[in-house]
C-alpha positions as CSV (number, residue, x, y, z in Angstrom):
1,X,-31.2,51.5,-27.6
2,X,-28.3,48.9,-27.9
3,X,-28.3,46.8,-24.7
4,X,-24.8,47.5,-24.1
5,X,-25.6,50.7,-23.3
6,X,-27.2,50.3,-20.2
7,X,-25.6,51.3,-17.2
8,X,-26.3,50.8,-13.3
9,X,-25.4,53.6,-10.8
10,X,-23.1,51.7,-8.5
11,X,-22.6,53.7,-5.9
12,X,-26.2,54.5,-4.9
13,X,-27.4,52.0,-2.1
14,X,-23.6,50.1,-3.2
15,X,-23.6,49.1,1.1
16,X,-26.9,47.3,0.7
17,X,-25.3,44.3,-1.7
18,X,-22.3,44.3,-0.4
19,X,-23.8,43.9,3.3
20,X,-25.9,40.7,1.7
21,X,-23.2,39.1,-0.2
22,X,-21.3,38.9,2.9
23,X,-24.1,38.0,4.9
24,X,-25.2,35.0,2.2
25,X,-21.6,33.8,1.8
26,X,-21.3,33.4,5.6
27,X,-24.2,31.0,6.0
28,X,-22.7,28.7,3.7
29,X,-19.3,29.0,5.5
30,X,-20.5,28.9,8.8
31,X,-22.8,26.1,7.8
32,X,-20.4,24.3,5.7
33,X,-22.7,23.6,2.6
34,X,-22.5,23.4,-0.6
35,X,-23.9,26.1,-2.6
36,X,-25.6,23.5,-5.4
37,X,-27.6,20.8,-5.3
38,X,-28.2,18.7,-2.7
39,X,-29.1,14.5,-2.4
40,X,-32.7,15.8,-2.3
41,X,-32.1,18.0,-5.8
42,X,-30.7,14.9,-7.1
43,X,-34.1,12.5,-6.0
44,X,-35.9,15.5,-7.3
45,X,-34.1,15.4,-10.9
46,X,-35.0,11.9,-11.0
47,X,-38.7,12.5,-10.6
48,X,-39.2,14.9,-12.6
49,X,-37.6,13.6,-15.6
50,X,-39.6,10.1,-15.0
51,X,-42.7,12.1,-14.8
52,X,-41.8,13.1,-18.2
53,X,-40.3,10.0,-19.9
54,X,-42.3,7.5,-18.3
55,X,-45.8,8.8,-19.9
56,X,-44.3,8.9,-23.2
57,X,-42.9,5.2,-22.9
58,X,-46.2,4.2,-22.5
59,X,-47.4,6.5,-25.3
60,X,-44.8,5.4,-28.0
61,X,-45.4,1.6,-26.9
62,X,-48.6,1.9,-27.4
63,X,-49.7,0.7,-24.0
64,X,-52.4,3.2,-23.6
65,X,-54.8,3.7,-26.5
66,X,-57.8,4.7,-25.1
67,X,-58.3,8.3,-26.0
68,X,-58.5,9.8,-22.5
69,X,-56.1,7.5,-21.1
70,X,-53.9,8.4,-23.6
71,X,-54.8,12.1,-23.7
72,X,-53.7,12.2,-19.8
73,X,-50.3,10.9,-20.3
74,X,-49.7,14.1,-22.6
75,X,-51.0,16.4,-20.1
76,X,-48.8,14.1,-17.2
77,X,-46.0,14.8,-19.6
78,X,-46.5,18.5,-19.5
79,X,-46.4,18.4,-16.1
80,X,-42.8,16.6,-16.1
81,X,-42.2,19.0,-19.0
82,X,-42.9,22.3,-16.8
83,X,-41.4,20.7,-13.5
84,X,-37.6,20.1,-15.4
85,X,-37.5,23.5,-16.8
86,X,-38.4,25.3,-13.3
87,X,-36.2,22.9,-11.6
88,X,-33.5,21.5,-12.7
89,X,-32.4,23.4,-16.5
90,X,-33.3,26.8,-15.1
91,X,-30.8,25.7,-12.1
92,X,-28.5,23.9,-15.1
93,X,-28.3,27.0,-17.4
94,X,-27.5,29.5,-14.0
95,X,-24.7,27.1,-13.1
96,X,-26.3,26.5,-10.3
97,X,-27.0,23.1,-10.1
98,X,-23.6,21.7,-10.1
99,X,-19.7,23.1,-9.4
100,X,-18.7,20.6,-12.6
101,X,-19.6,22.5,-15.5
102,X,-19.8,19.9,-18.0
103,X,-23.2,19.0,-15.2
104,X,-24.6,22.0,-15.9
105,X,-24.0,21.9,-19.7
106,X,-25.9,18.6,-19.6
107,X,-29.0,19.4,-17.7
108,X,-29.0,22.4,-19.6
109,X,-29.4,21.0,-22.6
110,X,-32.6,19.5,-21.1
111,X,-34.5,21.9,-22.7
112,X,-33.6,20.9,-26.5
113,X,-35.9,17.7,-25.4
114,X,-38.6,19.7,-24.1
115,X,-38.7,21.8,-27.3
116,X,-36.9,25.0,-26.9
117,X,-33.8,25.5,-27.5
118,X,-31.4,26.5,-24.2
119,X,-29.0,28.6,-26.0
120,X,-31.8,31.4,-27.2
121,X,-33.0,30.9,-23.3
122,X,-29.9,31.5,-21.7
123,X,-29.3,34.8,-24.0
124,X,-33.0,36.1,-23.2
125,X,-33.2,35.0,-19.7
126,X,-29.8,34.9,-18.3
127,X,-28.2,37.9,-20.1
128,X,-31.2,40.2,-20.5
129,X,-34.2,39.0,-18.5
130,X,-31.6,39.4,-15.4
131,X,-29.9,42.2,-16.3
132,X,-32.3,44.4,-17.2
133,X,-35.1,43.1,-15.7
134,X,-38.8,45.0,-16.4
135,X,-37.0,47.7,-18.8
136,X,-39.0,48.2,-21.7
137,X,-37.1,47.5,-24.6
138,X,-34.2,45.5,-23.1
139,X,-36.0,42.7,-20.8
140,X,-37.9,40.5,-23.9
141,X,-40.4,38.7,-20.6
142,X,-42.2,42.3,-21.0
143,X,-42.1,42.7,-24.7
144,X,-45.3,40.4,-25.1
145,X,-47.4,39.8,-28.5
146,X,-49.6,43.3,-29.2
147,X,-52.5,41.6,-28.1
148,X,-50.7,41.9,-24.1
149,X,-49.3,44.7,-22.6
150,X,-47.1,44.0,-19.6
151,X,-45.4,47.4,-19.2
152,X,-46.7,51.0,-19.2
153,X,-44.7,51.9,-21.5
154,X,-46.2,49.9,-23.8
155,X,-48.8,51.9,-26.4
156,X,-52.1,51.2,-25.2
157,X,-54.8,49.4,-27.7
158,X,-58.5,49.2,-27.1
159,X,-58.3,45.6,-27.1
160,X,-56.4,45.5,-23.6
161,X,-59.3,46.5,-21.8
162,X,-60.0,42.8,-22.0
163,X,-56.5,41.3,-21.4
164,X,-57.2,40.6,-17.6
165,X,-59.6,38.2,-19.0
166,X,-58.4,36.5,-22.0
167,X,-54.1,36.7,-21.1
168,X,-55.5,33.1,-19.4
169,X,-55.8,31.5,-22.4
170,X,-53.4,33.0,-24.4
171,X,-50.3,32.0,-21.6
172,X,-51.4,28.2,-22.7
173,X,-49.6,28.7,-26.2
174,X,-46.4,30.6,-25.1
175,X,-44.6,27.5,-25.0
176,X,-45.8,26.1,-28.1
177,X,-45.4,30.1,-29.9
178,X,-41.5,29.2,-28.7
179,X,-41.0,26.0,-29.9
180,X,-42.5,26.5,-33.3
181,X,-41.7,30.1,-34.3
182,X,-39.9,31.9,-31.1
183,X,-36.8,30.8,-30.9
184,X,-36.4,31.5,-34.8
185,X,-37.1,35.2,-34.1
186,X,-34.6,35.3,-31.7
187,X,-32.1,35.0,-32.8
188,X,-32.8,37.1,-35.9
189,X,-33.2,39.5,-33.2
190,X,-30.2,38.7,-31.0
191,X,-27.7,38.9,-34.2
192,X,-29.7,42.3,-35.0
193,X,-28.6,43.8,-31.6
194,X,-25.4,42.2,-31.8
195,X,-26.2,39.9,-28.5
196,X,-24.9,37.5,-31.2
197,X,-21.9,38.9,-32.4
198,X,-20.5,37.5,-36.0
199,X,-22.0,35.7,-38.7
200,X,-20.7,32.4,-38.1
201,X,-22.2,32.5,-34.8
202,X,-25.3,33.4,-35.9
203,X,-25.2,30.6,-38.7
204,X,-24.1,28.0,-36.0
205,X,-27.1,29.0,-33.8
206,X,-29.3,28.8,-36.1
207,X,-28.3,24.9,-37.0
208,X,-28.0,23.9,-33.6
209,X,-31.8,25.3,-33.1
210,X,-32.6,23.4,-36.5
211,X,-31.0,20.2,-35.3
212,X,-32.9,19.8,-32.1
213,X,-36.3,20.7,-33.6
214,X,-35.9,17.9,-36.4
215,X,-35.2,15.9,-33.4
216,X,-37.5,16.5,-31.0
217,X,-40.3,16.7,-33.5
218,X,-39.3,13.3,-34.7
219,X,-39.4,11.9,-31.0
220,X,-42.2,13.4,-29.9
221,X,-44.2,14.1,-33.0
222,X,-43.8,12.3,-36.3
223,X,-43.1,8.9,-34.3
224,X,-46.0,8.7,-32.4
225,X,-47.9,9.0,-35.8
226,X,-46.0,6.7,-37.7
227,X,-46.1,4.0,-34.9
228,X,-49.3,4.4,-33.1
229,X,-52.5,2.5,-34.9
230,X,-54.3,6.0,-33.5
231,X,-55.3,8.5,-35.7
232,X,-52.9,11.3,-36.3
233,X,-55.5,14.0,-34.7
234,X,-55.6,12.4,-31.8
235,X,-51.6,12.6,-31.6
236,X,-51.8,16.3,-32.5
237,X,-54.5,16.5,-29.9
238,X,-52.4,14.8,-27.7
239,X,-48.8,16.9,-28.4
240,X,-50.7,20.6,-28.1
241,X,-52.2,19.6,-24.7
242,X,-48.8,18.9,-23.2
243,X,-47.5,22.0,-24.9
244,X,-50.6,24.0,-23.3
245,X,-49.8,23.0,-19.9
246,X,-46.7,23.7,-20.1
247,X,-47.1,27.1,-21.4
248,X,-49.6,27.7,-19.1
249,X,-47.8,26.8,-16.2
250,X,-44.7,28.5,-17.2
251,X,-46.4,32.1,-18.0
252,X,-48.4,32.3,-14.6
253,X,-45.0,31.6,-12.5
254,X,-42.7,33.6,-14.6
255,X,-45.2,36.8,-15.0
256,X,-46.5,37.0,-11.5
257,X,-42.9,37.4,-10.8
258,X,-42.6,40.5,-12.5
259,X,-46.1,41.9,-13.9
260,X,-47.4,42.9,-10.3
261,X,-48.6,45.9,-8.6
262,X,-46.6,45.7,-6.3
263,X,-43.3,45.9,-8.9
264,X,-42.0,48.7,-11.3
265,X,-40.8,49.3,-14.5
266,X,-38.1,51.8,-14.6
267,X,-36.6,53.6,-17.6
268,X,-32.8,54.3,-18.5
269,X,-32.2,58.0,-19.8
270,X,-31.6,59.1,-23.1
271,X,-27.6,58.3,-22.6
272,X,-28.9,54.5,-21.2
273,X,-27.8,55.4,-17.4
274,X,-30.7,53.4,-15.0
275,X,-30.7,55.6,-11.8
276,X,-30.3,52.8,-9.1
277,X,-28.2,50.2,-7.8
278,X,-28.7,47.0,-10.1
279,X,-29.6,44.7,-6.7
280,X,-31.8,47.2,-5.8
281,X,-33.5,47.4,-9.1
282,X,-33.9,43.7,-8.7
283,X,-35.6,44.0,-5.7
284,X,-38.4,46.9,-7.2
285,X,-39.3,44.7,-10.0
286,X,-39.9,41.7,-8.4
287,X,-42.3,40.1,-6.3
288,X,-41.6,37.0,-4.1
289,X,-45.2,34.5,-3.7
290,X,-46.3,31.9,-1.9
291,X,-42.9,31.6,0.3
292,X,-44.9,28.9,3.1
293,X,-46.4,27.0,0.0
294,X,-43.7,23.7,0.0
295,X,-45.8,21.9,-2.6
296,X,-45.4,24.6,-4.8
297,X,-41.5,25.6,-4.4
298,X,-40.4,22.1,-4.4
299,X,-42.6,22.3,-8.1
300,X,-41.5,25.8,-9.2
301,X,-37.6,25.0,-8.3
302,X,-38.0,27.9,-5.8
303,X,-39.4,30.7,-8.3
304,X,-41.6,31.8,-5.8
305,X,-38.7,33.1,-4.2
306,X,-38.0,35.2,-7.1
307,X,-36.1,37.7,-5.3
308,X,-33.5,35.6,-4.0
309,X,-33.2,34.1,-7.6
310,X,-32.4,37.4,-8.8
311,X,-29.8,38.2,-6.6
312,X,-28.2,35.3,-6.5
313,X,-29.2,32.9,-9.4
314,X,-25.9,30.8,-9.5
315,X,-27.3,29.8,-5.7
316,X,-29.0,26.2,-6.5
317,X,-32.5,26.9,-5.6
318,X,-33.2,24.3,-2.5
319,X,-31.1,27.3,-0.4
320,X,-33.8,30.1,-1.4
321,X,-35.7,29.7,1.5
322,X,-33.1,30.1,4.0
323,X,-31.3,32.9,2.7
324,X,-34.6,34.7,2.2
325,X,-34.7,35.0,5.6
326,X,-31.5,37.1,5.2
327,X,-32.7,39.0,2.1
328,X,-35.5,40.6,3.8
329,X,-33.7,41.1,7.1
330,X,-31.2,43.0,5.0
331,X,-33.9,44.7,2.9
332,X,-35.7,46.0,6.0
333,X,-32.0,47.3,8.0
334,X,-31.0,49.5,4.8
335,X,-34.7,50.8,3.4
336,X,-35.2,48.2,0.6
337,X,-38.2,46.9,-0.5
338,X,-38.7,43.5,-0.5
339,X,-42.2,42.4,-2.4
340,X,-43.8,39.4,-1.4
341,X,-47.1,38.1,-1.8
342,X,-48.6,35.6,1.0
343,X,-50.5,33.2,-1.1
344,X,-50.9,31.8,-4.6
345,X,-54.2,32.8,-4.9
346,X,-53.8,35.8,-3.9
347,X,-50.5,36.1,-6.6
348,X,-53.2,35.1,-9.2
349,X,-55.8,38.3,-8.1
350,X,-52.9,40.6,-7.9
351,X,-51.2,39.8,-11.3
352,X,-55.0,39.7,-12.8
353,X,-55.4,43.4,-11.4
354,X,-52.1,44.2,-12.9
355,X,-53.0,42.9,-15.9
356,X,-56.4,45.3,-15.7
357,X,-54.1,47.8,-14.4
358,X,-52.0,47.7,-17.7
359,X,-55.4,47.5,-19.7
360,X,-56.7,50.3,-18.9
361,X,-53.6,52.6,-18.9
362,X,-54.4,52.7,-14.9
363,X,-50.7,54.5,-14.5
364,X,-49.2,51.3,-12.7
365,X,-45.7,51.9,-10.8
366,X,-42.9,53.1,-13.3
367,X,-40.3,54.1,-10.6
């Protein structure tokens, strides 16, 4: 079915939203603050791009050549890598980083440096993934390699009995899947379903994507090798680990947001109509973690406070956890559920049983 033809019921639960939008706006007013970034978002933007850039300035100066030396600074980079696109292009591409739009544009575009291209993420995540979050056929997070299942909807293959096993290893090359192949595929897909509209758009997508792979392959890839008196494995070695971690690190935030027991996966009817309220629907298929962890939100940019993201993603994350505190007030006055998970290891067992759940056709929550 054509995205387009998707349709929320406004008017069931419609006082819910509206009750919360007021209720979010007036903090800000009363509190006279700035619904962006912050001075700590700012120190934070800093960091995190040094802890990416700083590695490979000793890698491409050829500072560190010992091999596990120089194998760290990869994985150090990965962790930079991971840390901008939770933090500050996630925030970017949402708007919500900045009110100056040419801000957002820029940090945005921190994401052609880290590989993938932000134009294909902002159509899969910001039009889709949010829209139509966990239905099957419209949100692409669920629509995972055959090897995965994520949704029940999905046709069930003997080998999924095993995916809460081996999904671990396979999240490692998501990121790496993207940068190489993904975002190609994309937007074959997006013109197909006319999320792309015209040809010349399509064309001009596809040389933008094009452009920042030559150059972030150059940077990050053929120079090494041409500069570095290292063998070229140990560059390739080097380039797959950061890629892995990042990967890694991205899949287990973004899918135990969604991919939980405790979430569902509705479907629209036959004429596209989904039969609830689209904040409520955000709030049934996803799954807040880990909200006392502060290592981990400042990390995350605040994912673990998925829900709030979802309601509100043009809200800079640093406010998530104070307006939580309103969502699930909110949630609880008007009969909403609001999904949260106390611990990150305990995010980990759940998504794992989801992920047996899904394997063994276990009849998870579909709404």
């Amino acid at each position: 079915m054509d995205f387009t033809a998707y349709r929320f019921d406004r008017k069931i639960d419609a006082d819910f939203y509206k009750t919360l939008r007021a209720r979010v706006n007036g903090y800000f007013e009363t509190n006279n603050i700035s619904r962006t970034a912050n001075a700590s978002m700012v120190i934070k933007t800093i960091t995190l791009i040094a802890l990416y850039l700083v590695p490979y300035f000793f890698i491409i100066t050829g500072m560190v050549s010992a091999t596990l030396p120089f194998l760290a600074l990869w994985l150090v980079m990965g962790l930079g890598a991971a840390g901008i696109g939770f933090s500050v292009m996630h925030d970017a591409n949402h708007g919500a980083y900045s009110t100056n739009k040419y801000v957002n544009m820029a940090l945005g575009q921190l994401m052609n440096i880290l590989g993938a291209n932000s134009s294909i993420w902002k159509l899969q995540h910001n039009v889709l993934h949010h829209s139509f979050t966990n239905i099957e056929g419209a949100d692409g997070d669920i629509n995972a390699p055959g090897f995965l299942r994520f949704s029940p909807h999905q046709k069930v293959k003997p080998i999924h009995r095993y995916q809460h096993i081996y999904a671990w290893f396979m999240y490692g090359f998501m990121i790496l899947l993207k940068v190489l192949y993904t975002d190609f595929s994309q937007a074959v897909h997006f013109r197909k379903i006319r999320l792309v509209k015209t040809r010349k758009d399509f064309v001009t997508l596809l040389m933008k994507i094009s452009f920042w792979k030559v150059i972030y392959f150059g940077a990050f890839l053929v120079l090494p090798m041409v500069l570095l008196p290292i063998s070229n494995w140990l560059v390739l070695l080097g380039f797959f680990l950061m890629h892995y971690a990042v990967g890694m690190a991205m899949a287990v935030i973004f899918q135990s947001a969604h991919v939980m027991p405790e979430t569902q996966f509705p479907l629209a009817t036959e004429d596209g109509n989904v039969e609830n309220n689209w904040a409520v629907h955000q709030m049934i298929t996803t799954t807040n973690f880990a909200p006392n962890n502060k290592l981990l939100s400042w990390y995350v940019g605040g994912l673990n406070f998925q829900v709030e993201h979802h309601l509100f993603p043009t809200i800079c994350h640093v406010h998530y956890k104070e307006i939580s505190k309103i969502v699930k007030e909110t949630a609880h006055e008007f009969g909403v559920p609001y999904n949260t998970i106390g611990s990150f290891r305990k995010t980990i067992v759940e998504h794992a049983k989801m992920l047996y759940m899904l394997g063994h056709n276990a009849n998870p929550a579909v709404a």
